[in-house]
N, C-alpha and C positions, 0 to 999 in steps of 0.2 A: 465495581469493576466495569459495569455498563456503562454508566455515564465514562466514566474512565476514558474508557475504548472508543464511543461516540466522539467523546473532545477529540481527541486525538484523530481519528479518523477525518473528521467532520472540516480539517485542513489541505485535504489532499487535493480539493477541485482546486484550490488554489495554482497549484501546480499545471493540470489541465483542465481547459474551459470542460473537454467535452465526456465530461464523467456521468454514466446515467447510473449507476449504484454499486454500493460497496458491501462487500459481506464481511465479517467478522469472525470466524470458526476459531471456538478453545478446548484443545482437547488436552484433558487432564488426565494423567499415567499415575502413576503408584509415587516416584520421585521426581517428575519434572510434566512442565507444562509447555504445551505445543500453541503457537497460537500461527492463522492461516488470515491473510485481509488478500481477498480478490475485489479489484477493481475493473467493474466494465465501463467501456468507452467507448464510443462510437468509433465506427470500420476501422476498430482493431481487436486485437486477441487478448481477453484479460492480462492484467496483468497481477503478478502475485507475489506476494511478499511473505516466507514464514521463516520463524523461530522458533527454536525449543529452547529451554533453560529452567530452572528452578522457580523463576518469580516471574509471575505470569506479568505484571507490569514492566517490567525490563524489557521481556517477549514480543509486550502490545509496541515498544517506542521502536524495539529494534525492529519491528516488521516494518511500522509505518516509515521508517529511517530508509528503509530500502525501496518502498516505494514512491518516496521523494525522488530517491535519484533516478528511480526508472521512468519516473514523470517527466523530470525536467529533462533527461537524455531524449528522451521522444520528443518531446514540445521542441528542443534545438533540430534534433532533425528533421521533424516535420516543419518546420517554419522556415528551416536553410537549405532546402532540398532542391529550391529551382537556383541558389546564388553558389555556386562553384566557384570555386578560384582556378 
């Protein structure tokens, strides 16, 4: 499940150049599994992706799913922020 998590994660600078570390937290319940991926970035405010569901692998793709788009929604603003229409 590490490695798992790792691949998976290990995509996200893609999205932003300026990622200085990502955490991983799985916290497991009695019937379902939470999983939390905080990304820090430079001068900005983590950003965080969580899921809970039954199969913690669903959990790991659906977080990192979400923090794709919070990446790339920031990367567009921050790169179109001086070009207004």
């Amino acid at each position: 499940m590490r490695r798992y998590a790792s691949e998976k994660v290990s995509k996200l600078p893609r999205y932003f150049d300026r990622v200085h570390g990502i955490d991983v937290i799985v916290h497991r319940t009695e019937r379902s599994h939470e999983v939390e991926i905080i990304v820090k970035a430079d001068r900005h405010d983590p950003f965080i992706g969580k899921v809970s569901g039954p199969d913690v692998y669903a959990c790991i793709d659906g977080a990192v799913d979400k923090l794709e788009r919070q990446l790339t929604d920031h990367k567009t603003r921050f790169r179109n922020r001086k070009h207004t229409a």
